[in-house]
N, C-alpha and C positions, 0 to 999 in steps of 0.2 A: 820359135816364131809366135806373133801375139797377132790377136784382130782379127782378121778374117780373110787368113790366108789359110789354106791347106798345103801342104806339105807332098809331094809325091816322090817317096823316096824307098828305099829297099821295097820295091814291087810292092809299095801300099801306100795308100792316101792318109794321110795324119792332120788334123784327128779324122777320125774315120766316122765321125756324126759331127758335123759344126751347128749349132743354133744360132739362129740370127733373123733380125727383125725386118719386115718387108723395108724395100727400100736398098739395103743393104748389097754392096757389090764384095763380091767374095773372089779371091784370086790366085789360081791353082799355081805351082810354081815344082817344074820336073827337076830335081835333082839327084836323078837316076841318070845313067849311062846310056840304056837302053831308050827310047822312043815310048811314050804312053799318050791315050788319049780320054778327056773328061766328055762322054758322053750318058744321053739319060737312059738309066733304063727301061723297057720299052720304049713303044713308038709312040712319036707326037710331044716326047720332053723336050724343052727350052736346052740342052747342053749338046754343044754340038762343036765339040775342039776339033782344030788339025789336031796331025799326030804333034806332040811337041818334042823336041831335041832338050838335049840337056841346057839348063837355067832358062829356057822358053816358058812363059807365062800365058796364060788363059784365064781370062775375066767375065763373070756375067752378074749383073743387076736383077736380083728375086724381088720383083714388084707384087706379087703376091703369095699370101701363106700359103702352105702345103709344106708335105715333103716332098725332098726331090731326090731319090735316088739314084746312081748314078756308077758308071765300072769306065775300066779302059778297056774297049773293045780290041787291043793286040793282045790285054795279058785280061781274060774276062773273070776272073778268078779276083781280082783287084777291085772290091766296092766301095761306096762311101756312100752317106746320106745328107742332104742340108736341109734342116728342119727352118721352114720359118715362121714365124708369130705374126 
């Protein structure tokens, strides 16, 4: 996969850091079996998916820089990060 998708598959988010420029909507896509959910870590993050089913996608629009860290709160062992510029 290319652009600015993440990949959520073998109980991991891939890539597991995306960089990308405010503005920029990024779009998580479960092709795991199992149920995972893109949430921020800590309180008060922008990510806040349902659980998703398999090939269930989740979208969000990073309007400003930071990073944005982030797990599946079923499997919390599962992180990612989206850095943006």
């Amino acid at each position: 996969m290319t652009g600015n998708v993440v990949a959520i598959k073998n109980f991991a988010f891939s890539p597991a850091t995306l960089k990308v420029k405010a503005g920029t909507t990024v779009t998580w896509t479960n092709q795991d079996t199992d149920a995972h959910t893109v949430t921020s870590a800590g309180s008060g993050g922008p990510l806040h998916s349902a659980a998703l089913a398999t090939h269930a996608t989740y979208s969000y629009t990073f309007t400003k820089p930071g990073t944005y860290a982030y797990l599946c709160t079923i499997h919390p062992f599962m992180t990612g990060t989206v850095e943006v510029a």
